[in-house]
C-alpha positions in Angstrom: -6.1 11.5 -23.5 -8.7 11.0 -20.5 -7.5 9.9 -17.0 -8.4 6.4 -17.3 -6.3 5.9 -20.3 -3.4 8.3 -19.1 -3.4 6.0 -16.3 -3.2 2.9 -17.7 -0.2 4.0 -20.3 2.1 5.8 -17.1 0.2 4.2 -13.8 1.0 0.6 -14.6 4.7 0.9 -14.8 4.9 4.6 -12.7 2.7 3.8 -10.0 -0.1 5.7 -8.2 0.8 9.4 -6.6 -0.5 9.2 -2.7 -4.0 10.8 -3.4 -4.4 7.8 -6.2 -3.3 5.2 -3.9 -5.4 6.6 -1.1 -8.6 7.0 -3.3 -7.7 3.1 -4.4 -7.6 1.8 -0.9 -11.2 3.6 0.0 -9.2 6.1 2.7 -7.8 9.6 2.9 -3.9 10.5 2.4 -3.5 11.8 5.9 -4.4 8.3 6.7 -2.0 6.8 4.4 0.5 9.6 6.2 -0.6 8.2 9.2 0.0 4.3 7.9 3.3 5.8 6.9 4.4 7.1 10.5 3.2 3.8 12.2 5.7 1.8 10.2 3.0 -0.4 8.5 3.7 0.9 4.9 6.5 1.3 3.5 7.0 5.1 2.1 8.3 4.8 -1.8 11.3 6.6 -3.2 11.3 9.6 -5.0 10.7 9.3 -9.2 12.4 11.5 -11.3 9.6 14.0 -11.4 9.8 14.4 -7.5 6.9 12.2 -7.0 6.3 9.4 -4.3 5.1 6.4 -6.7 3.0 3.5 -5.3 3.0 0.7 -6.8 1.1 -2.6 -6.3 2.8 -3.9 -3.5 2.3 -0.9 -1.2 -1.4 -0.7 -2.5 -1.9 -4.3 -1.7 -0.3 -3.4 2.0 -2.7 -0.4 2.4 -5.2 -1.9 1.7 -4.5 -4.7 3.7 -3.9 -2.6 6.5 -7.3 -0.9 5.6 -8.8 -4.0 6.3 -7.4 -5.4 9.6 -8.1 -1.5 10.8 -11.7 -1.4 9.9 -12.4 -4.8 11.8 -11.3 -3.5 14.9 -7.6 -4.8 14.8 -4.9 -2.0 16.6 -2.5 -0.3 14.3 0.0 -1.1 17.0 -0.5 -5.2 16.3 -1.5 -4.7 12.3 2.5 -4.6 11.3 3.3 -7.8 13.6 -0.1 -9.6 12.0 0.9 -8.9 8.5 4.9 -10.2 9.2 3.4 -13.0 10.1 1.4 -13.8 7.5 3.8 -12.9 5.3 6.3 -15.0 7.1 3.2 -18.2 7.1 3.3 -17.7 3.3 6.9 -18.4 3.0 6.8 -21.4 5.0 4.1 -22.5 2.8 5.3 -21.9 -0.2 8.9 -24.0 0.8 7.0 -26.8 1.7 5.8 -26.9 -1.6 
C-alpha cells in the first residue's frame, strides 16, 4: 500500500501525526511545538498507539495561525484574533 492510499484509509478517521500536520500547514514541528506552548493550538490526546493525532480542526487552526503569523500579526494577539472570529461566527450563525 503507498503512503497516499495508507493515508487516506487510517489518516481520515486517525488524524495526521505532528510531522504530517506540520508538512500540511507549509511549517516545521518545532513550530507547531512552538504554536503548542503559546496556547494558540490545542495539543491532541494520546491514540492508542501513543501517538498525538491531528485532526482537521487543529490543521485548520495551524494553518490559520500560519497565516495571521506570516502577515506580520504577533503570536501574542493571533489567539485573541482567532476567539474572536470564532466568537463573530457564532453570532452570525444565531442570527440566522
Amino acid at each position: 500500500m503507498t503512503e497516499v492510499s495508507a493515508e487516506k484509509s487510517h489518516g481520515a478517521r486517525a488524524g495526521f501525526t505532528i510531522d504530517r500536520a506540520a508538512a500540511f500547514a507549509g511549517i516545521t514541528v518545532t513550530t507547531v511545538r512552538h504554536y503548542h506552548q503559546h496556547g494558540l493550538v490545542e495539543e491532541p490526546e494520546f491514540d492508542s498507539s501513543g501517538c498525538r493525532r491531528y485532526r482537521s480542526a487543529e490543521l485548520l487552526r495551524l494553518v490559520q495561525v500560519r497565516t495571521l503569523a506570516g502577515a506580520g500579526i504577533p503570536l501574542a494577539e493571533i489567539g485573541d484574533l482567532l476567539d474572536y472570529f470564532r466568537h463573530i461566527e457564532r453570532v452570525l450563525d444565531g442570527a440566522r
